[in-house]
C-alpha atoms as an extended CHARMM CRD file, in Angstrom:
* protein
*
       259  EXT
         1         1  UNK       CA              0.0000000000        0.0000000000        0.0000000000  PROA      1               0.0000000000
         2         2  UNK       CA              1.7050000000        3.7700000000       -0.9080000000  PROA      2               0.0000000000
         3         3  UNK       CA              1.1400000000        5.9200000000        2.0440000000  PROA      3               0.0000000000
         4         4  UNK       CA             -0.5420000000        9.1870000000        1.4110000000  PROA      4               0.0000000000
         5         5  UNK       CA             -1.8090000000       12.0790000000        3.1870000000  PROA      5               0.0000000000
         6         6  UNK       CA             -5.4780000000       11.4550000000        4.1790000000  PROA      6               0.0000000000
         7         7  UNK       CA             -5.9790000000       14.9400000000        5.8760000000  PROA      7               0.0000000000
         8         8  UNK       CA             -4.2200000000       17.7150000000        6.6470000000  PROA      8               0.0000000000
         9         9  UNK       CA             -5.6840000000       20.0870000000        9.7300000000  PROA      9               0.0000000000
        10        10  UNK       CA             -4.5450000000       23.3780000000       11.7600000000  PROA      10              0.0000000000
        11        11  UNK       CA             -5.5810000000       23.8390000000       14.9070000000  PROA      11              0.0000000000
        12        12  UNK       CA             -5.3620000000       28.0890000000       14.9080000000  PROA      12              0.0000000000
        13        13  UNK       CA             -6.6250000000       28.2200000000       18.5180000000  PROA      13              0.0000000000
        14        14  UNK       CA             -5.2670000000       25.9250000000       21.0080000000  PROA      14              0.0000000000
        15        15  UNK       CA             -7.9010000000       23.7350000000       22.5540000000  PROA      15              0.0000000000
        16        16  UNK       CA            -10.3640000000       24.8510000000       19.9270000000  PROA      16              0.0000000000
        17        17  UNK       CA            -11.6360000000       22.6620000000       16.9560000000  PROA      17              0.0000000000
        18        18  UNK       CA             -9.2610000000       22.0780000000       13.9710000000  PROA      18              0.0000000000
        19        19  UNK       CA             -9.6890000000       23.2500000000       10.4120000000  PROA      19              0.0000000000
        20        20  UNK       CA             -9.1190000000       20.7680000000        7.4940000000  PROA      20              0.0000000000
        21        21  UNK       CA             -7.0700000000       22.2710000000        4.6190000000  PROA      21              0.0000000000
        22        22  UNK       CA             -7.0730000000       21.1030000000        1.0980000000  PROA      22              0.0000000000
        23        23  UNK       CA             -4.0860000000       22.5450000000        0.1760000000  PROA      23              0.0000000000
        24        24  UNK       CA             -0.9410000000       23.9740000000        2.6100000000  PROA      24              0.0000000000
        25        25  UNK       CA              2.7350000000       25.5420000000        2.1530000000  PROA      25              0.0000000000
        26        26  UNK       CA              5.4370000000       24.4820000000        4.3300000000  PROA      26              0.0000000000
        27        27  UNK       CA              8.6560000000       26.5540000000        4.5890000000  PROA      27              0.0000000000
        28        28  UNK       CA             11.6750000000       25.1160000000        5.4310000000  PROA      28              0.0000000000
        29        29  UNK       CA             11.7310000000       25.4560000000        9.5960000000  PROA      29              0.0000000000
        30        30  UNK       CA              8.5370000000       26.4650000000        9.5370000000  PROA      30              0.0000000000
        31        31  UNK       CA              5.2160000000       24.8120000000       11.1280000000  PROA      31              0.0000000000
        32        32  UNK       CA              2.0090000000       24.2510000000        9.9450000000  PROA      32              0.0000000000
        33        33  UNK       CA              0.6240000000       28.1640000000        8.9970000000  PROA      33              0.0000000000
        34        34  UNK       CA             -1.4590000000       29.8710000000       11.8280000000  PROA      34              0.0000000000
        35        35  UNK       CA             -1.5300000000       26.4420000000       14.1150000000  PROA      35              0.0000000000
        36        36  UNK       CA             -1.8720000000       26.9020000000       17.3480000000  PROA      36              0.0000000000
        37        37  UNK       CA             -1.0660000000       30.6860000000       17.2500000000  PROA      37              0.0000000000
        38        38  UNK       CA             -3.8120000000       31.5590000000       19.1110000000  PROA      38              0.0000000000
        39        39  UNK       CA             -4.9690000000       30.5630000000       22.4770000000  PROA      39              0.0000000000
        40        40  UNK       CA             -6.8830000000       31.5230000000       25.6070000000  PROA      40              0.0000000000
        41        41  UNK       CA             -4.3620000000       32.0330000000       28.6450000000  PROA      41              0.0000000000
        42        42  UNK       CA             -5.2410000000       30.8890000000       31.7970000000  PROA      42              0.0000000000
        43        43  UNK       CA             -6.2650000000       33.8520000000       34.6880000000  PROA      43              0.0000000000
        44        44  UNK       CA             -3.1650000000       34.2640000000       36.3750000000  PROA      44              0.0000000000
        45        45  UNK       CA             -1.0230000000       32.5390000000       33.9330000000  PROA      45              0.0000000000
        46        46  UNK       CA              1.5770000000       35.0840000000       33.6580000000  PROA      46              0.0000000000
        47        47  UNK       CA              1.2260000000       35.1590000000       29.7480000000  PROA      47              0.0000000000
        48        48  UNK       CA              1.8900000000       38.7470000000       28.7410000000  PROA      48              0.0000000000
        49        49  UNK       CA             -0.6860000000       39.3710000000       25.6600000000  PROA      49              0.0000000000
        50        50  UNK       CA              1.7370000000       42.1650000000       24.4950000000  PROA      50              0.0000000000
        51        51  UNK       CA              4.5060000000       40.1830000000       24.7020000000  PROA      51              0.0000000000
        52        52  UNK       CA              3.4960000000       36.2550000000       24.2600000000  PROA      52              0.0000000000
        53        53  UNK       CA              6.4990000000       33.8950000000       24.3700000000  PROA      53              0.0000000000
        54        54  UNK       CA              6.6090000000       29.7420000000       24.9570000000  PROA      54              0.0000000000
        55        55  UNK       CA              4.9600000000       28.4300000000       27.6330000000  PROA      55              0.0000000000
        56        56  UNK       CA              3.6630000000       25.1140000000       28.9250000000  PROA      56              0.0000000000
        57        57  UNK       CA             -0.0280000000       23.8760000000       27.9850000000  PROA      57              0.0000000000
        58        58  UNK       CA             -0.4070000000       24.4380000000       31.6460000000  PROA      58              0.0000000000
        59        59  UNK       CA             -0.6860000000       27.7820000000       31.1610000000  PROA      59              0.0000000000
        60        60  UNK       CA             -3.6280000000       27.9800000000       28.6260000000  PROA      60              0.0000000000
        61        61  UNK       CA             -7.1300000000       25.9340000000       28.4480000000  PROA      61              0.0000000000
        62        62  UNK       CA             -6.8830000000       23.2380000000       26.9590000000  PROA      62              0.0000000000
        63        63  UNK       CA             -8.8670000000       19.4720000000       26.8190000000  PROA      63              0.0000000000
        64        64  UNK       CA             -6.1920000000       17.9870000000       28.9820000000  PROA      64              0.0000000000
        65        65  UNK       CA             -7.4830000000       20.2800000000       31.9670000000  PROA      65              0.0000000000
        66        66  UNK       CA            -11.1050000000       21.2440000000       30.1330000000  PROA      66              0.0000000000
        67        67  UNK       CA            -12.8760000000       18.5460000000       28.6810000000  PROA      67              0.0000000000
        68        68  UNK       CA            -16.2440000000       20.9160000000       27.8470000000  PROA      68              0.0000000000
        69        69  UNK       CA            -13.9970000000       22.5840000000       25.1630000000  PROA      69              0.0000000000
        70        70  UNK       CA            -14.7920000000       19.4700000000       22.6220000000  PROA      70              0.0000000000
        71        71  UNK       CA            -17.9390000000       20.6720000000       23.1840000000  PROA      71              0.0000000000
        72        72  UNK       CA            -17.8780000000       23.7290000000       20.9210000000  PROA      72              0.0000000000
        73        73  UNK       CA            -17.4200000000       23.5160000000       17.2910000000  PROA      73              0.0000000000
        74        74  UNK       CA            -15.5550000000       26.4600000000       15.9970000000  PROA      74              0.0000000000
        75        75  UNK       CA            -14.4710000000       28.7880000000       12.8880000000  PROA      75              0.0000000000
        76        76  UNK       CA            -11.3350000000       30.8690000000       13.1150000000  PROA      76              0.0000000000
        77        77  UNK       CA            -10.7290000000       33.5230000000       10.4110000000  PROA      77              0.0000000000
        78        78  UNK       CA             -7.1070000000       34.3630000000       11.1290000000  PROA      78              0.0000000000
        79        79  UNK       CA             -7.6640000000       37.4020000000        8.5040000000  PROA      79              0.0000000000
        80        80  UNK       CA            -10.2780000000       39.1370000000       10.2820000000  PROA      80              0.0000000000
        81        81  UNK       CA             -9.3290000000       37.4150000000       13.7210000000  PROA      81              0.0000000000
        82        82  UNK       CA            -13.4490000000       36.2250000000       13.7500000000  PROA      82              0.0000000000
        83        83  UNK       CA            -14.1620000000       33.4430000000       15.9080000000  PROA      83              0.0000000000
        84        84  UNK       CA            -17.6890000000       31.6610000000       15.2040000000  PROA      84              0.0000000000
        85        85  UNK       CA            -18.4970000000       29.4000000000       17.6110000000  PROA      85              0.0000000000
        86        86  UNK       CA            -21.6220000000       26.7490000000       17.8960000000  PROA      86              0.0000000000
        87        87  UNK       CA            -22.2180000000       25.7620000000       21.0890000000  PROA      87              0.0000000000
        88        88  UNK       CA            -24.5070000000       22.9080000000       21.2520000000  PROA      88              0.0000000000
        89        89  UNK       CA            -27.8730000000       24.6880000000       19.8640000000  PROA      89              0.0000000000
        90        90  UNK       CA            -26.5200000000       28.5360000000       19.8990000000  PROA      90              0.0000000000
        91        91  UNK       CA            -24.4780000000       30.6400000000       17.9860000000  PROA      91              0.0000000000
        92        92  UNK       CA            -21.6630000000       32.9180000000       18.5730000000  PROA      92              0.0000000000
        93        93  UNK       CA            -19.6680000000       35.3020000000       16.7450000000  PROA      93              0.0000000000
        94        94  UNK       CA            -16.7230000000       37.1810000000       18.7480000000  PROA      94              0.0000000000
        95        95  UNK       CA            -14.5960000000       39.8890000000       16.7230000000  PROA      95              0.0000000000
        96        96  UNK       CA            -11.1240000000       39.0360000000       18.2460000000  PROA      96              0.0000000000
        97        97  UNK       CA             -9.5960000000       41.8370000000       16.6170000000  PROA      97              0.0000000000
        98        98  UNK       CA            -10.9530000000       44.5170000000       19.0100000000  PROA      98              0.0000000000
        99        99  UNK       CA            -10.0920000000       44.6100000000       23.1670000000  PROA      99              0.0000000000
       100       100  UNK       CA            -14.3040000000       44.3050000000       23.6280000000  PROA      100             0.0000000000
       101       101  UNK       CA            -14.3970000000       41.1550000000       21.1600000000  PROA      101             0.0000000000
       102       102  UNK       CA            -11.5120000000       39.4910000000       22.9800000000  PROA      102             0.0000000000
       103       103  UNK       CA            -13.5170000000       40.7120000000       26.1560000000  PROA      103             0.0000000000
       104       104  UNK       CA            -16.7020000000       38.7890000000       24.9810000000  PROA      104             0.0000000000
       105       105  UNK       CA            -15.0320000000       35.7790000000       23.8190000000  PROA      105             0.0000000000
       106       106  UNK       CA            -12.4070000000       35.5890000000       27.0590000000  PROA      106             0.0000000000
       107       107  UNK       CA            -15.9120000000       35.7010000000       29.2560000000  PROA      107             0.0000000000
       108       108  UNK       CA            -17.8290000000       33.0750000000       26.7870000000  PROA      108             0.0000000000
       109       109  UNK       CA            -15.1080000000       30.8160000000       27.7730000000  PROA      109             0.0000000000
       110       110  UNK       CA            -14.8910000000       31.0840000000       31.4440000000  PROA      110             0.0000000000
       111       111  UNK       CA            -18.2870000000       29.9450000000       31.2730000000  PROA      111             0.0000000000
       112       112  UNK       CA            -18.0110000000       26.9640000000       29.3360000000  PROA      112             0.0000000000
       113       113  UNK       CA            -15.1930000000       26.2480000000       31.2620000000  PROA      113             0.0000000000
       114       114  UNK       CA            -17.1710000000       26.4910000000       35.0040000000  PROA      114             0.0000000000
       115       115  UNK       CA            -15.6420000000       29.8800000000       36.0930000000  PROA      115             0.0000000000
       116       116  UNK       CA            -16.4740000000       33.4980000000       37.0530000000  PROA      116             0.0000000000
       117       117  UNK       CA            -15.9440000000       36.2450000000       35.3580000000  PROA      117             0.0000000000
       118       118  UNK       CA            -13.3350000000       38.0330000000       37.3680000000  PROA      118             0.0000000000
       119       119  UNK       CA            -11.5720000000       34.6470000000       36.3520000000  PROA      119             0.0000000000
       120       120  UNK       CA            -12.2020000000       34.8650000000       32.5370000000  PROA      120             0.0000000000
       121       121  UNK       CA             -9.0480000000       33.9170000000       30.5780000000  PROA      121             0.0000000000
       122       122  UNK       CA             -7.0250000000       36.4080000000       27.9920000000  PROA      122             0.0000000000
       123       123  UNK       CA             -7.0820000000       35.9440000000       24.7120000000  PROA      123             0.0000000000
       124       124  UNK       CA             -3.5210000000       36.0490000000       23.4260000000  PROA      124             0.0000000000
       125       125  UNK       CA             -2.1920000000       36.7190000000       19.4920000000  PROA      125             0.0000000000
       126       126  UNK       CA              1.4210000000       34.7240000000       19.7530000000  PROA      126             0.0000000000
       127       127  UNK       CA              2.0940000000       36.2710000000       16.1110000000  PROA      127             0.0000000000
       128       128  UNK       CA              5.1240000000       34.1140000000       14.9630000000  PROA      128             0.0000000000
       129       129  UNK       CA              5.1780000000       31.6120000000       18.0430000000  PROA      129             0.0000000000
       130       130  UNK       CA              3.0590000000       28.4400000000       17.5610000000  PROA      130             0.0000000000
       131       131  UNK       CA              1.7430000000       27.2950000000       21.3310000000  PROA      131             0.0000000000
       132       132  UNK       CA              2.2720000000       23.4340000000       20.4020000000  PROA      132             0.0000000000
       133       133  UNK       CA              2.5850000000       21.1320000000       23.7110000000  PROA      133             0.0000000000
       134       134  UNK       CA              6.3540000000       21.0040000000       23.0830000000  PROA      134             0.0000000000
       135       135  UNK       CA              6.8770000000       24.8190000000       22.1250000000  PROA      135             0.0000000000
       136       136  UNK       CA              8.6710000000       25.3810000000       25.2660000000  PROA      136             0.0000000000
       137       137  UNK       CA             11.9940000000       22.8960000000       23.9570000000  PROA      137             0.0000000000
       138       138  UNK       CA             12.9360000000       24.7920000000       21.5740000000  PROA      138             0.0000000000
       139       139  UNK       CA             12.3540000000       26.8370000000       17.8010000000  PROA      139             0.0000000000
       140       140  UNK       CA             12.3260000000       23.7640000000       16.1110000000  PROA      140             0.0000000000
       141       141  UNK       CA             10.1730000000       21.6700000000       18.0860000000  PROA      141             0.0000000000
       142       142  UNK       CA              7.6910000000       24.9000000000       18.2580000000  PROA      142             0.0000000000
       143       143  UNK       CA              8.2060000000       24.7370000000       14.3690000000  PROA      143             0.0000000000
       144       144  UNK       CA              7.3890000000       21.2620000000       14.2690000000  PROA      144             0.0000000000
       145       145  UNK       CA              4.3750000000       19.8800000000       12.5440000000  PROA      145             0.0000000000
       146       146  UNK       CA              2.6170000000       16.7880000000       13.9220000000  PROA      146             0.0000000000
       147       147  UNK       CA              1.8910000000       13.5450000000       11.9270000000  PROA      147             0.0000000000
       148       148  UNK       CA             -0.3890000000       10.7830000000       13.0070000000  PROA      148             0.0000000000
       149       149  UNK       CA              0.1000000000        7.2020000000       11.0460000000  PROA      149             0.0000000000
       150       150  UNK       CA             -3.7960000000        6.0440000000       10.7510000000  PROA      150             0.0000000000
       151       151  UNK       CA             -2.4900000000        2.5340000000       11.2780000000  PROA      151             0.0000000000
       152       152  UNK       CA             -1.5130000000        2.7580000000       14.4390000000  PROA      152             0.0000000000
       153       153  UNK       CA             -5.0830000000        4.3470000000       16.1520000000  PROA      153             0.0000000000
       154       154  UNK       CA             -6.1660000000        1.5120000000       14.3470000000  PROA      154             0.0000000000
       155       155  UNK       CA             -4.0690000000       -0.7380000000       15.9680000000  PROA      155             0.0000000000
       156       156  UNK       CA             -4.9140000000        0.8220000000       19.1720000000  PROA      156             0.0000000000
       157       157  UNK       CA             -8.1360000000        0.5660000000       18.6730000000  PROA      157             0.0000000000
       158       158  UNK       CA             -8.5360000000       -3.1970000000       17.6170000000  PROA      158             0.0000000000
       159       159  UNK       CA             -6.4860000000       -4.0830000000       21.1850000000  PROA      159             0.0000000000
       160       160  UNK       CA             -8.8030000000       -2.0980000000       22.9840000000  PROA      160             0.0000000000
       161       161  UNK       CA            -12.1230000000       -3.7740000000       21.0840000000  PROA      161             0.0000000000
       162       162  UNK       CA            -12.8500000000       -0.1180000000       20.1720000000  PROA      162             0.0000000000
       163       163  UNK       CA            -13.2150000000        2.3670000000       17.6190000000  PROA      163             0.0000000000
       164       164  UNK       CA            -10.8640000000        4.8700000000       18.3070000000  PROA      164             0.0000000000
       165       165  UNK       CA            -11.3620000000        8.8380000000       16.8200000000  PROA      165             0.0000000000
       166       166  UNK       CA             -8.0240000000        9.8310000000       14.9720000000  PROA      166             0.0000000000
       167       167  UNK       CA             -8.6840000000       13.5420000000       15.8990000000  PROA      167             0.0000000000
       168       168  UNK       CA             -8.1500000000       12.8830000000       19.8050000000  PROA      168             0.0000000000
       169       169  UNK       CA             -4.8770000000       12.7230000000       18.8100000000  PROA      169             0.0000000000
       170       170  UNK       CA             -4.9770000000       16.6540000000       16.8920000000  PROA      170             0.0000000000
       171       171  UNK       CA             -2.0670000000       15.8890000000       14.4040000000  PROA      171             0.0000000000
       172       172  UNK       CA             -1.4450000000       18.1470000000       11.3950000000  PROA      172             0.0000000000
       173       173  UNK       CA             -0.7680000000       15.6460000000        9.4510000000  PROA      173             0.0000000000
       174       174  UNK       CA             -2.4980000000       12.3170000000        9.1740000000  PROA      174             0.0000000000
       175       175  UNK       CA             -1.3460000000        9.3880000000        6.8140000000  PROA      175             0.0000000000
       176       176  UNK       CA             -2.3320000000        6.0570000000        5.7060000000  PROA      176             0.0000000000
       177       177  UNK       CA             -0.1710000000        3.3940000000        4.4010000000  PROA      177             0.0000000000
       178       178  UNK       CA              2.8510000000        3.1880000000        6.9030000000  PROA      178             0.0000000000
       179       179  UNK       CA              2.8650000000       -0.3440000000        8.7390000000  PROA      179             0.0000000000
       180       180  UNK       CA              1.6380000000        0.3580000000       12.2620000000  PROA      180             0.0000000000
       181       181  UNK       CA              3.8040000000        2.5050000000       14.8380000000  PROA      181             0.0000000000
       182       182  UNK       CA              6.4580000000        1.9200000000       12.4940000000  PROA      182             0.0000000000
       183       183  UNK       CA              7.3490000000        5.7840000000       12.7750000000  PROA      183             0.0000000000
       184       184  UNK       CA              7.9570000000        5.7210000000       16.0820000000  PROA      184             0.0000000000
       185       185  UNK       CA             10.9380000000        4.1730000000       15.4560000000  PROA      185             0.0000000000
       186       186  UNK       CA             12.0360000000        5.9820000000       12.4570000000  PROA      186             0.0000000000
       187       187  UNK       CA             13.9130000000        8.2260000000       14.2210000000  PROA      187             0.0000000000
       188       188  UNK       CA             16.0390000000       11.1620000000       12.0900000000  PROA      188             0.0000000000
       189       189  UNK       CA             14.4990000000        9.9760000000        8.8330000000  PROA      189             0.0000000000
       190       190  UNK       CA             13.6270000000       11.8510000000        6.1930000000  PROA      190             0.0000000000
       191       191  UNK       CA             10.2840000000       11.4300000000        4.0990000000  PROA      191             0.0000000000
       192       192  UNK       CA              9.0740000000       13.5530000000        0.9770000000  PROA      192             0.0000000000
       193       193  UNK       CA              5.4460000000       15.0560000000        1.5210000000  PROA      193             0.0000000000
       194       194  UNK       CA              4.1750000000       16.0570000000       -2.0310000000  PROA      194             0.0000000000
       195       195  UNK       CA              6.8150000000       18.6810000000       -2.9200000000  PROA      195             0.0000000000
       196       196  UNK       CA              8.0360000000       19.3960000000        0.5040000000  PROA      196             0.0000000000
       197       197  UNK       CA             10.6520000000       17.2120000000        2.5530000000  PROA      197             0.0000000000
       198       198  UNK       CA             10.6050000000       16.8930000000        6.3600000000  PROA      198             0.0000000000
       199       199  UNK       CA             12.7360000000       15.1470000000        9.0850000000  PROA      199             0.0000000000
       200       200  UNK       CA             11.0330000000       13.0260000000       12.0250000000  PROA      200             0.0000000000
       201       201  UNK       CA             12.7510000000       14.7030000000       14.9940000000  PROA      201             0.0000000000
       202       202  UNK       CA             10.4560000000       13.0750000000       18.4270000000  PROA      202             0.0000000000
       203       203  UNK       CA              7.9100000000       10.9130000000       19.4280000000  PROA      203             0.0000000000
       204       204  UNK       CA              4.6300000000       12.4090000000       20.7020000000  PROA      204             0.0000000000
       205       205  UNK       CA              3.5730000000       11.5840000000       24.3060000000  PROA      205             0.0000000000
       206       206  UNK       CA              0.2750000000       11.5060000000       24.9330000000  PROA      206             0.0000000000
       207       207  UNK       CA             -1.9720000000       13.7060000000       27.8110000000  PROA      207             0.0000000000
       208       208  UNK       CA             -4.7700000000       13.1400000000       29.3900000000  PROA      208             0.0000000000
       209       209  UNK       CA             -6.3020000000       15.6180000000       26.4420000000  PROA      209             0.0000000000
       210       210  UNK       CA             -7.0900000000       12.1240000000       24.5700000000  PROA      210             0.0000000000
       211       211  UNK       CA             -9.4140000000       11.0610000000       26.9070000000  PROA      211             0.0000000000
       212       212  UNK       CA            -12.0900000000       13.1940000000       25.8270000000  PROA      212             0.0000000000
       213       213  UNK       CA            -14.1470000000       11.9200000000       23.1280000000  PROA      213             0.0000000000
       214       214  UNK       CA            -14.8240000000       14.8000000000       20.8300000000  PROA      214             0.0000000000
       215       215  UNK       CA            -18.2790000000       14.2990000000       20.3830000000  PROA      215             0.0000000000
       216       216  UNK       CA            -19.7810000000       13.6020000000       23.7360000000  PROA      216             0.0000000000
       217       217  UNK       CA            -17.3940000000       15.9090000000       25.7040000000  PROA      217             0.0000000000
       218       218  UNK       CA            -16.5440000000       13.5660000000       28.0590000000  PROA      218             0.0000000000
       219       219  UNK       CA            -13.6300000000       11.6300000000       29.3370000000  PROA      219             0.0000000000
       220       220  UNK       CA            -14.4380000000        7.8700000000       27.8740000000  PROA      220             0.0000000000
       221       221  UNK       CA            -11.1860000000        6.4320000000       26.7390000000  PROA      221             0.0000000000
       222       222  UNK       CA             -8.0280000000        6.4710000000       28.8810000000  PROA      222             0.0000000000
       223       223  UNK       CA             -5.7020000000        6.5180000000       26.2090000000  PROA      223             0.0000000000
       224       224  UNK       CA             -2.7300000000        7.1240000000       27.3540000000  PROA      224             0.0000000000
       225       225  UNK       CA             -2.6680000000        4.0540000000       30.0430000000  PROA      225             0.0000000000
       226       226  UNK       CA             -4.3980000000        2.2630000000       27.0890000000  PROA      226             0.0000000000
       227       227  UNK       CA             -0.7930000000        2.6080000000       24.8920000000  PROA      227             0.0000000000
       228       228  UNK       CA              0.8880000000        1.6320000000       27.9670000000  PROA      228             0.0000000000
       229       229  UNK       CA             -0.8560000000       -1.1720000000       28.6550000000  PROA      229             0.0000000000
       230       230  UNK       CA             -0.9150000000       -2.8820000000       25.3300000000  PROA      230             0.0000000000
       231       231  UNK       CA              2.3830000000       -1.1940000000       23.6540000000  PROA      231             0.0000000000
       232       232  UNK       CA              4.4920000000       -0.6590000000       26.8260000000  PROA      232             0.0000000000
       233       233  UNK       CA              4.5330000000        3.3750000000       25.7360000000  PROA      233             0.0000000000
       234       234  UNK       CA              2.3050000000        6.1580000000       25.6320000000  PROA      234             0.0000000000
       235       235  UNK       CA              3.2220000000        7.4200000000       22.5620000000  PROA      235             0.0000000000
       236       236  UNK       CA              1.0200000000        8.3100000000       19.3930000000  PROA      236             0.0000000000
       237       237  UNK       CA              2.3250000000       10.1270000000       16.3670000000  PROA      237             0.0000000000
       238       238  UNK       CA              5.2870000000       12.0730000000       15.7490000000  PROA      238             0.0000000000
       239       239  UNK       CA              6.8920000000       15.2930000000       15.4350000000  PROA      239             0.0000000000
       240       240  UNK       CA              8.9800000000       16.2930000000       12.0160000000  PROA      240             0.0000000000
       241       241  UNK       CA             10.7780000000       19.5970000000       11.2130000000  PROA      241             0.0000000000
       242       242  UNK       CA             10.5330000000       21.0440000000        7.8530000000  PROA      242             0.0000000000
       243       243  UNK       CA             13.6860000000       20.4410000000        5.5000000000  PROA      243             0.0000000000
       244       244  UNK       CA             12.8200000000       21.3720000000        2.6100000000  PROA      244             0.0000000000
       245       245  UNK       CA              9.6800000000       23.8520000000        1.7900000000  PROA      245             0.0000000000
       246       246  UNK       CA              6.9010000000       23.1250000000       -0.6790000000  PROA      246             0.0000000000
       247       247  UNK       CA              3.2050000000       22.7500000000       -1.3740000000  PROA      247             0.0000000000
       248       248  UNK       CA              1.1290000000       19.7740000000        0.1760000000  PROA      248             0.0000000000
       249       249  UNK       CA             -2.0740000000       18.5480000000       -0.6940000000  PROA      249             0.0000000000
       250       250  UNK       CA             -4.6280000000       15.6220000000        0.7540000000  PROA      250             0.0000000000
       251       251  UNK       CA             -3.8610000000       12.9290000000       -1.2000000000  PROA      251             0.0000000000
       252       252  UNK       CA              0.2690000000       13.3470000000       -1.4940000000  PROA      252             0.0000000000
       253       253  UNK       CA              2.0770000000       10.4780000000       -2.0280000000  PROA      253             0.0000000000
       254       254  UNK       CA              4.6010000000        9.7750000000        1.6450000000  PROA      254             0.0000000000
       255       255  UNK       CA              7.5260000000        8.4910000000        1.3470000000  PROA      255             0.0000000000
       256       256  UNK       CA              7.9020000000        4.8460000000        2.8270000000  PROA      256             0.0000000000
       257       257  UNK       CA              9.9850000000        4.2540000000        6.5030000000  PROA      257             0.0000000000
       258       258  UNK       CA             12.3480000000        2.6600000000        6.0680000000  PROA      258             0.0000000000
       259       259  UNK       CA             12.8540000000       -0.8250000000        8.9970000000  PROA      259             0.0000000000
């Protein structure tokens, strides 16, 4: 079987649904564009919206600490810096690009999230700085973009005598035709994306954040001790830095792994 891309997603605000792109350019250090640039700081967080650098998920909301995120399905227009969000039978439109927008949309989310208003998060613009779980390691991890081999949530899943949703795992990238978890021991290779070339630099650990079934909003699926349990690791996916720049589009040939 030739691996190819199945679907290609960016996340633009961190713990907030993902977008699926048909078509996206990599540059060579580069991440995916707009992923995870945006985010919702935690009250007290010490993240300085005029001056946003790396810092740990800890710091932000996120479904690792707030499953009633997956609840929301949301639009970000990274143009306009509009954020549409449905949240179970209502609508909501927040203009992001104004201090009284961000206002709106920093209270909306203290409220899905169980807290008062004088707790209400901050929204935060990180501009160049991608707020990825391992942006705190270094520029090119923050750079990084995430793959997820289809194979191996399916091999997950048929240990577990489950179904198991891809998009817990909220890769950039995920493929289809690599044996299973075989990239999580391809280490330093190098594989060809459509026109673009990238390097496998780390293994992704998993969080509690893929526990929460995206649909229900609720914590159903102990993944993490799952992987342990039947694969003696807790990892799903990988990282890989951008080598060489070019366009990539659903349905690129991937290079094989090599054993």
């Amino acid at each position: 079987m030739t691996a190819s891309i199945v679907q290609m997603l960016s996340y633009p605000i961190k713990g907030l649904s993902g977008k699926t792109l048909d078509t996206v350019t990599l540059e060579k250090g580069r991440g995916f564009p707009f992923d995870r640039t945006f985010s919702f700081a935690r009250n007290g967080s010490g993240v300085n919206p005029e001056n946003p650098r790396p810092m740990p998920k800890s710091r932000f909301h996120v479904l690792a600490r707030d499953e009633a995120l997956a609840r929301l399905h949301t639009e970000f227009d990274v143009s306009t810096r509009t954020l549409t969000v449905q949240d179970r039978e209502t609508g909501f439109v927040f203009d992001c690009s104004t201090p009284s927008g961000q206002q709106q949309a920093n209270q909306f989310i203290a409220g899905v999230v169980g807290l008062d208003a004088d707790q209400s998060p901050t929204f935060i613009d990180g501009g160049d700085i991608h707020f990825t779980d391992v942006c705190v390691t270094s520029p090119q991890f923050m750079h990084a973009v995430s793959i997820i081999n289809l194979a191996s949530v399916r091999a997950l899943g048929e240990k577990i005598g489950s179904l198991v949703d891809p998009h817990r795992f909220r890769g950039n990238l995920l493929v289809d035709g690599w044996p299973a978890f075989a990239e999580l021991e391809a280490m330093e290779q190098e594989i060809e994306l459509g026109s673009a070339k990238v390097r496998i630099i780390r293994r992704t650990k998993r969080c509690p954040a893929t526990q929460v079934n995206l649909q229900t909003a609720q914590r159903d699926l102990d993944i993490p001790s799952l992987l342990d349990d039947h694969f003696g690791h807790s990892d799903m996916g990988v990282y890989a830095e951008v080598i060489e720049g070019g366009v990539i589009r659903a349905g690129d040939t991937v290079s094989d792994l090599q054993p």
